[in-house]
C-alpha positions as CSV (number, residue, x, y, z in Angstrom):
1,X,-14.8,2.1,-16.1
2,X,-11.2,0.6,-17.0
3,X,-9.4,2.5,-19.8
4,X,-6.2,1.2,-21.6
5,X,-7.3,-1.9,-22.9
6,X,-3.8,-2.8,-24.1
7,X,-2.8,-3.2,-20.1
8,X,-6.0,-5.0,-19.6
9,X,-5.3,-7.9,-22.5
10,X,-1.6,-8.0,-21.4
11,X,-2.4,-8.2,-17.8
12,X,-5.8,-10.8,-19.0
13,X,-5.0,-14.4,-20.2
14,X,-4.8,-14.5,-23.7
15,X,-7.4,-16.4,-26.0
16,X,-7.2,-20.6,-25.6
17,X,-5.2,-19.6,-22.7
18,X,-5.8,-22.4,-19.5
19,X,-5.6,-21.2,-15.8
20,X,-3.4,-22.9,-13.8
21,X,-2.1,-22.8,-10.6
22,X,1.5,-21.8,-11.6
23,X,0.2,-18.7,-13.4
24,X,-1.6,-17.5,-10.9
25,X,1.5,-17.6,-8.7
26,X,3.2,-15.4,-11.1
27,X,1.0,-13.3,-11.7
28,X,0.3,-12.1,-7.7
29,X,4.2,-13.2,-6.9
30,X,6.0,-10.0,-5.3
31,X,8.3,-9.2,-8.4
32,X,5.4,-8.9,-10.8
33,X,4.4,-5.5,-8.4
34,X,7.5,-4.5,-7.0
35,X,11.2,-3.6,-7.9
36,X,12.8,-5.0,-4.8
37,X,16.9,-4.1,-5.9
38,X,17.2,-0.8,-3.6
39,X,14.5,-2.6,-1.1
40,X,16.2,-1.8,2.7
41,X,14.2,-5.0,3.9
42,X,14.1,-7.1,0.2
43,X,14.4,-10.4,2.0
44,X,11.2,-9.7,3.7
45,X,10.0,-10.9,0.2
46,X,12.1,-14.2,0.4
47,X,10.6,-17.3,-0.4
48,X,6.9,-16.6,-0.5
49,X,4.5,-16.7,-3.4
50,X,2.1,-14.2,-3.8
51,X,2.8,-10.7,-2.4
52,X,0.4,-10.5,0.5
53,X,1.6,-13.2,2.7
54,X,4.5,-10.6,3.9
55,X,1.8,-9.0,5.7
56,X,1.4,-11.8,8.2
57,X,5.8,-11.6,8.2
58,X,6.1,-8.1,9.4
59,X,6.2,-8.1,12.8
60,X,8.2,-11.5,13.3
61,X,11.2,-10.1,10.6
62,X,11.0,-6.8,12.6
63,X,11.9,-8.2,15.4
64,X,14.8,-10.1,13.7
65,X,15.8,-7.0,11.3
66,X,15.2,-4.4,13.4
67,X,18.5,-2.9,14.8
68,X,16.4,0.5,17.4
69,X,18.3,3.8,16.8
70,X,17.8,7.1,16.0
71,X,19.9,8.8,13.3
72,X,17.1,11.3,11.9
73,X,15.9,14.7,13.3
74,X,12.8,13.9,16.2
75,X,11.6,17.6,16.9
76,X,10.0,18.2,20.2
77,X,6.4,17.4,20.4
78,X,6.5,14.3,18.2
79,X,6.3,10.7,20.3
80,X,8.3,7.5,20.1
81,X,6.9,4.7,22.0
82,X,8.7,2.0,22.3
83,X,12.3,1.1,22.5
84,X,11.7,-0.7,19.0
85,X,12.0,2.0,16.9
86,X,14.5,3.1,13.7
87,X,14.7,6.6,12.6
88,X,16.8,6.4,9.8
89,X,19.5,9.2,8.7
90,X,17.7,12.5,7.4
91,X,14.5,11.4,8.6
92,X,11.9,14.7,9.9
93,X,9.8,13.8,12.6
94,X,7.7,16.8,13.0
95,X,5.5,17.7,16.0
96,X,2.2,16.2,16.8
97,X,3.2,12.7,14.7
98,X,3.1,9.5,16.8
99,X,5.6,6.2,16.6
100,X,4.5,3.0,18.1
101,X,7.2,0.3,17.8
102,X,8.2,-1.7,16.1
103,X,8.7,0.6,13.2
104,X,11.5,1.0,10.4
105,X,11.9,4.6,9.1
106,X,14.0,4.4,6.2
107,X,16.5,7.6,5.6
108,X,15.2,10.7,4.1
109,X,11.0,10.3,4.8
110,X,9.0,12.6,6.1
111,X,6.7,12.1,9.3
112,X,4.3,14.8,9.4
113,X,2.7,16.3,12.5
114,X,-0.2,14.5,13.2
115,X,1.0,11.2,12.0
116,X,-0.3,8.2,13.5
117,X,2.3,5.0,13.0
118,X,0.9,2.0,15.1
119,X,3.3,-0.4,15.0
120,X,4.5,-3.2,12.8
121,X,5.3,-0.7,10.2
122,X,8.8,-0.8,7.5
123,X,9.0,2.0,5.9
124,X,11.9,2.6,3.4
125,X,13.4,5.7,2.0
126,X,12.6,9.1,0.8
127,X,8.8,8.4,1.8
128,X,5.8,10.2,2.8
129,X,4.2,9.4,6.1
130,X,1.5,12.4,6.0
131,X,-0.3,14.6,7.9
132,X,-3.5,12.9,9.9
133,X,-2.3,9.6,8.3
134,X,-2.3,6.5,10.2
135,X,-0.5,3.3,9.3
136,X,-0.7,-0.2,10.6
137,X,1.4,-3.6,9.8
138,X,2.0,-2.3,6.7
139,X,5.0,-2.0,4.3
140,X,6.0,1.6,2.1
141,X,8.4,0.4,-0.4
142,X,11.1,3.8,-1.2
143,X,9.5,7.0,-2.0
144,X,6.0,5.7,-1.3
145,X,3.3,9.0,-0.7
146,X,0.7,9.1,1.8
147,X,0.7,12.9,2.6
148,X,-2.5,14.0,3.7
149,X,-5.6,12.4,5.6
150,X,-5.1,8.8,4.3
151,X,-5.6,5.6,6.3
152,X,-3.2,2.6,5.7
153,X,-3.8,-0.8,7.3
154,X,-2.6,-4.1,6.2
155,X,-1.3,-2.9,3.2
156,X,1.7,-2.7,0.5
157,X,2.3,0.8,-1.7
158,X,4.9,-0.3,-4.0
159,X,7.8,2.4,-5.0
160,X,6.8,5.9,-6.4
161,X,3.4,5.1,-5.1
162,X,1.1,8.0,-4.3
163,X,-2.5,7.7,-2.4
164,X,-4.3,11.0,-3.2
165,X,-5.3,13.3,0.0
166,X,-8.3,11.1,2.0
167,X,-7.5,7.8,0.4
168,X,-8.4,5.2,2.8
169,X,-7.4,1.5,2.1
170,X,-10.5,-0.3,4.0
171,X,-8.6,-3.0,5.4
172,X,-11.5,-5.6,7.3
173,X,-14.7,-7.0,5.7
174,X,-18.2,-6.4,7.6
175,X,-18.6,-10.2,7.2
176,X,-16.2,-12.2,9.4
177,X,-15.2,-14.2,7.1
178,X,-11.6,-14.2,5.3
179,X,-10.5,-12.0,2.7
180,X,-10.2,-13.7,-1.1
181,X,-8.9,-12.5,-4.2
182,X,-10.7,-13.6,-7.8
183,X,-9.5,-13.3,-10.5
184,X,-10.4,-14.5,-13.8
185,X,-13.5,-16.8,-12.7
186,X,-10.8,-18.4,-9.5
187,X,-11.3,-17.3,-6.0
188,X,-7.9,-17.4,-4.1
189,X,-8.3,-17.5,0.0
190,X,-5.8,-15.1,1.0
191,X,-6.2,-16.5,4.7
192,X,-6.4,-13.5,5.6
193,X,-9.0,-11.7,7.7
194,X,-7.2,-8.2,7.7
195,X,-5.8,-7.0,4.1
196,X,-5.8,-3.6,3.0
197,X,-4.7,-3.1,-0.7
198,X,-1.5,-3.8,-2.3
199,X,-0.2,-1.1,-5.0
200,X,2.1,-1.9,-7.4
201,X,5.4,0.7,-8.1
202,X,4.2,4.0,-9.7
203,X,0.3,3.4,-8.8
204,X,-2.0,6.3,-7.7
205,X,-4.9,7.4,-6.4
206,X,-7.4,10.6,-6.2
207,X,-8.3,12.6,-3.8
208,X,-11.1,10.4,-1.4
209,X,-10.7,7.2,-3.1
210,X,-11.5,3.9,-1.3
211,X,-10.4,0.6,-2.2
212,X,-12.1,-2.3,-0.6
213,X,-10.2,-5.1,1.5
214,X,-8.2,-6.7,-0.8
215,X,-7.8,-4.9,-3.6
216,X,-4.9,-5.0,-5.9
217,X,-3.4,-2.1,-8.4
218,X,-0.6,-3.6,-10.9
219,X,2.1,-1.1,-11.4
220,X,1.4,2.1,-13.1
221,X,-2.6,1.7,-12.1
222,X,-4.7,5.2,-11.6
223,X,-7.9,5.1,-9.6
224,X,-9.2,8.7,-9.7
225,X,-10.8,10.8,-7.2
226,X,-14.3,9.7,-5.1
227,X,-14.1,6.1,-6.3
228,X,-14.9,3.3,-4.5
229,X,-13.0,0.4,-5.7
230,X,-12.5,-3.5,-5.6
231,X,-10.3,-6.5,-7.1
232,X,-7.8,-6.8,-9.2
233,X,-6.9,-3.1,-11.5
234,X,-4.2,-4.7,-14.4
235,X,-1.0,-2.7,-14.6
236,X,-1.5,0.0,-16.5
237,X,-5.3,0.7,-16.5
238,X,-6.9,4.2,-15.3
239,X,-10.5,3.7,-13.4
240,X,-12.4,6.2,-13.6
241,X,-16.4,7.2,-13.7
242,X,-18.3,8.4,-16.2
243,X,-20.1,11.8,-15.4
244,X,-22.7,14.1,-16.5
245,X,-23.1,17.5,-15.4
246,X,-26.6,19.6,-15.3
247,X,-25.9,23.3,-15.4
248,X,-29.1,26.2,-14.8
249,X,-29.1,29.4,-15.5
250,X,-30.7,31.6,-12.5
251,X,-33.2,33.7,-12.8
């Protein structure tokens, strides 16, 4: 179930309304999810149209952007492999967590033991790179969350995001064919045959929550606990399940 229909009709074409190509840009063009202005890597964003083609762009621009130095605190027991990596000022690698380059730690985040970053990863600043998490060609925009047990592949969290402890973004279809996106009666071919989830600024999830390959979350969006979801969530909206309880007494 989607609550907050206001979100919904804003998000929705309005009545009489024609899709066109033009809005559809717009409305999956980076800047409709993300606040880019404090972005270490905003030009990552340059010049393309809807906000997952800077997936396929991470590990090209890394290897223009990337400048490998560390400035933060690696404690003994955590791994950096690769002479392609940047630990950014303030930055807490803690023991047990795992860096394959290229990777861009922004200043200030936390890697947690037991990370697992495996390459192709920008990360900005003040994040959460949790505990038993594992990350793959994928972007955090600043003070993005994934603290505990999550899995991250292919995939965008948007500023102030927060995936709830065992959130996995399932990042590859069954079917080998490419990911697609549809959205009000249109299917858009993302080209893509690995895409996690993209989550606009200040989305969230629960605790075990799965979105499916290629799913989207518009800023502010909720998905709560043990949900399984898919497509396009407007900004705004909480999903959530409706539940009924038996209780017994016992003899």
């Amino acid at each position: 179930m989607v609550r907050n229909e206001r979100d919904v009709d804003a998000f929705s074409l309005g009545a009489g309304s024609r899709y066109n190509s033009a809005m559809e840009v717009r409305l999956f063009s980076p800047e409709e999810f993300f606040d880019l202005s404090d972005c270490p890597f905003s030009d990552l964003f340059g010049g393309i149209s809807y906000a997952w083609e800077a997936l396929s762009k991470i590990g090209e621009y890394l290897r223009s952007f990337l400048r490998p130095q560390v400035l933060g605190e690696v404690l003994s027991g955590a791994y950096l492999i690769g002479n392609d990596i940047y630990i950014g000022p303030g930055v807490v690698v803690e023991p047990g967590a795992y860096i394959v380059g290229p990777s861009y730690i922004g200043a200030g985040t936390q890697v947690r033991s037991g990370a697992y970053v495996r390459g192709n990863v920008l990360c900005g600043k003040h994040c959460v790179i949790g505990h038993t998490s594992e990350f793959k060609n994928s972007i955090l925009l600043n003070h993005a969350a994934a603290a505990h047990f999550n899995y991250v592949g292919d995939s965008i969290l948007g500023n102030h995001t927060n995936l709830g402890a065992g959130t996995k973004l399932a990042n590859l279809k069954n079917l080998d064919t490419p990911i697609v996106i549809r959205y009000q009666g249109q299917t858009i071919d993302t080209g893509l045959r690995k895409f996690g989830a993209i989550l606009g600024d200040g989305a969230k999830t629960g605790c075990n929550a799965v979105t499916n390959p290629g799913t989207i979350l518009g800023k502010n969006a909720t998905v709560y606990p043990c949900l399984s979801v898919r497509g396009v969530i407007p900004a705004g909206a909480i999903v959530k399940q409706k539940e009924s309880y038996l209780m017994e007494q016992l003899d």
